[in-house]
N, C-alpha and C positions, 0 to 999 in steps of 0.2 A: 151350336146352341144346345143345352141340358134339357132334356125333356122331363117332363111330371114324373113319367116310368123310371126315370134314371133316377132321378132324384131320392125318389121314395125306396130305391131299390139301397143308394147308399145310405140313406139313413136308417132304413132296417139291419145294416151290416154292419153301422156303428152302432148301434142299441145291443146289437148280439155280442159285439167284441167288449161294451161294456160291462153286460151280464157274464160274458165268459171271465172278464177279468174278476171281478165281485166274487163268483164262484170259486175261484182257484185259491182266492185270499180265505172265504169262508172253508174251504178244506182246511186248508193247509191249520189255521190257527185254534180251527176249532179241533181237528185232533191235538194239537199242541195242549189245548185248555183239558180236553178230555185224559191225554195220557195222564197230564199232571196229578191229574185228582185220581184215578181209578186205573192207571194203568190201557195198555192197548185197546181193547174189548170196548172200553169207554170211549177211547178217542176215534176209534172207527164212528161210534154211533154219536160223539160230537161232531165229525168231520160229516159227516150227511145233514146234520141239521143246522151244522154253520153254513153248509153247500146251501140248501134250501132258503134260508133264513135271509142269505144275501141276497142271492136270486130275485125273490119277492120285493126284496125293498128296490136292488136296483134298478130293476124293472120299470118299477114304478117312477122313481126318478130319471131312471133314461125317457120315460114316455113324455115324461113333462119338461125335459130340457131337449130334446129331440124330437118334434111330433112328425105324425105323418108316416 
C-alpha cells in the first residue's frame, strides 16, 4: 500500500522532471531566437531568460495539474 510520504514524494519528482523539461526547451530555443537576431552574446542572455521564463510558467502549471 502507497503511503502519503510516498505519494507526495513522486509527485514532487514529476513536477521537477516537468520543470527540468520546460527548462531545457527554454535554453535551447531561446538561444536559437537570440543568436538569430544579435548573434552569440545575445542568445546566451536569451537562453537564461527563456530558462527562467519557462520555469515560472511550468511551475505553475505543474502545481495545478499535480498538487500536493
Amino acid at each position: 500500500m502507497e503511503t502519503k510520504n510516498q505519494r507526495s514524494t513522486f509527485r514532487r519528482y514529476m513536477r521537477y522532471a516537468i520543470c527540468a523539461v520546460a527548462v531545457a526547451l527554454g535554453l535551447k530555443y531561446g538561444f536559437d531566437f537570440g543568436n538569430q537576431i544579435s548573434g552569440p552574446l545575445i542568445g546566451v542572455v536569451g537562453a537564461l531568460n527563456g530558462a527562467v521564463f519557462c520555469a515560472l510558467i511550468s511551475d505553475f502549471v505543474a502545481e495545478r495539474l499535480i498538487p500536493g
